[in-house]
C-alpha positions as MATLAB code, in Angstrom:
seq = 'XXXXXXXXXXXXXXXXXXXXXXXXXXXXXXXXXXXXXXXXXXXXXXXXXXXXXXXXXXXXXXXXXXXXXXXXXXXXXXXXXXXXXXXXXXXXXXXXXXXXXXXXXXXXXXXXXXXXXXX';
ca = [
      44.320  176.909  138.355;
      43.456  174.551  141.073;
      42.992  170.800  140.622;
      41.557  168.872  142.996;
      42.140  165.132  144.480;
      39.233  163.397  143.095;
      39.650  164.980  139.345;
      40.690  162.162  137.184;
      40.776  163.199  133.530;
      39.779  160.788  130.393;
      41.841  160.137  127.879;
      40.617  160.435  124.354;
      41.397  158.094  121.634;
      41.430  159.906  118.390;
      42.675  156.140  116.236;
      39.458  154.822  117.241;
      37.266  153.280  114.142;
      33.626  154.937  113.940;
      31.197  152.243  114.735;
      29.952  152.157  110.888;
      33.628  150.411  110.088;
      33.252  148.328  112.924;
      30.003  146.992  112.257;
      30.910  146.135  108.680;
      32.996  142.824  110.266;
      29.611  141.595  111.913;
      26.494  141.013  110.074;
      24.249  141.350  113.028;
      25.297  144.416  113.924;
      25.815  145.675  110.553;
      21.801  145.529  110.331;
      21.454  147.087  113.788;
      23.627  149.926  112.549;
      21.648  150.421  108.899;
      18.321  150.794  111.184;
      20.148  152.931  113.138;
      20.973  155.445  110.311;
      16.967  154.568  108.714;
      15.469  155.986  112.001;
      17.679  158.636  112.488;
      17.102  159.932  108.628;
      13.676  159.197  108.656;
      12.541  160.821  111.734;
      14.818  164.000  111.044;
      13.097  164.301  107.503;
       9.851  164.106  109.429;
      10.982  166.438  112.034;
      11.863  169.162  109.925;
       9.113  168.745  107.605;
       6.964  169.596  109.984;
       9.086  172.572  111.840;
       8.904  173.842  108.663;
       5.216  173.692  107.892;
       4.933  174.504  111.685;
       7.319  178.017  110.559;
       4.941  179.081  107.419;
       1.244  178.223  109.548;
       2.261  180.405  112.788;
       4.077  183.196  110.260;
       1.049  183.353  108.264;
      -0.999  184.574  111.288;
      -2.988  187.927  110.430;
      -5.564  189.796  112.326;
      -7.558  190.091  108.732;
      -7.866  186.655  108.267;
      -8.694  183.428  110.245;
      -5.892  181.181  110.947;
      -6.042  177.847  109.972;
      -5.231  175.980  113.068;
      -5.282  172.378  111.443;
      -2.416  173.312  109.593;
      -0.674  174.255  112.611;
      -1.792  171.062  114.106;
      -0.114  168.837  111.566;
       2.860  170.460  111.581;
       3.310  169.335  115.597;
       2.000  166.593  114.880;
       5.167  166.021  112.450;
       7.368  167.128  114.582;
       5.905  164.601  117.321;
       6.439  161.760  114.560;
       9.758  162.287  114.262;
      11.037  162.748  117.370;
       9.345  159.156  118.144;
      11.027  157.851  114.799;
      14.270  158.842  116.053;
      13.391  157.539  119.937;
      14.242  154.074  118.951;
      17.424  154.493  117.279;
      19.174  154.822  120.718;
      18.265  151.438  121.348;
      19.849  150.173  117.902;
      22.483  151.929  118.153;
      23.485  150.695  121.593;
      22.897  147.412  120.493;
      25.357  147.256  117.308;
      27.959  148.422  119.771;
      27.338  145.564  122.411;
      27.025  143.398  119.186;
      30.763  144.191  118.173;
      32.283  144.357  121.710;
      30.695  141.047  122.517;
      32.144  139.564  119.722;
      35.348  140.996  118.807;
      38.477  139.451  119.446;
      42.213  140.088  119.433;
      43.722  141.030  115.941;
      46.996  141.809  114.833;
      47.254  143.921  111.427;
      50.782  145.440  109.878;
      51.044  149.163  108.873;
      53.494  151.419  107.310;
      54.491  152.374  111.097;
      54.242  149.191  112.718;
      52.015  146.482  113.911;
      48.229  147.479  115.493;
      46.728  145.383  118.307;
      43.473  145.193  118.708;
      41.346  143.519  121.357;
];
């Protein structure tokens, strides 16, 4: 295998807290994380809701009957809802993580294998 010059691999931290038990600390960004998780529910319920209805309108096609095409409309149009539910939960999400990196400090806490710095 050949590696070349500019290849600089990133190091994963595995001990890192999910951003749920970091936003508990902070109440600001403990609301900017629960609308997080509201739009990302909410517009996947949507979504699929309407894949779903989507699935049963186009597999109920037939050449004996007419298809009902305003069934087939609502299901994209659910589908359309929910991917611009979910669209803004980037934006909240991003913002309970500048939230707790803006205000975070350094902490010292004891474990059973030593002491844990955190900045």
């Amino acid at each position: 295998m050949l590696w070349s010059a500019d290849f600089s691999p990133e190091i994963l931290l595995q001990d890192e807290e999910p951003l749920r038990i970091k936003a508990r600390e902070y109440p600001e960004a403990k609301k900017a994380f629960a609308q997080y998780r509201l739009k990302v529910i909410s517009g996947s319920v949507v979504g699929a809701s309407g894949v779903i209805l989507l699935n049963h309108s186009l597999g109920s096609i037939s050449p004996r009957k007419p298809h009902q095409w305003a069934v087939t409309g609502i299901g994209a149009g659910l589908v359309t809802a929910g991917l611009f539910i979910t669209k803004g939960a980037k934006k909240k999400r991003q913002e309970a993580k500048d939230i707790v990196k803006e205000k975070k400090s350094v902490a010292f806490q004891w474990q059973p294998n030593g002491l844990k710095i955190t900045f």
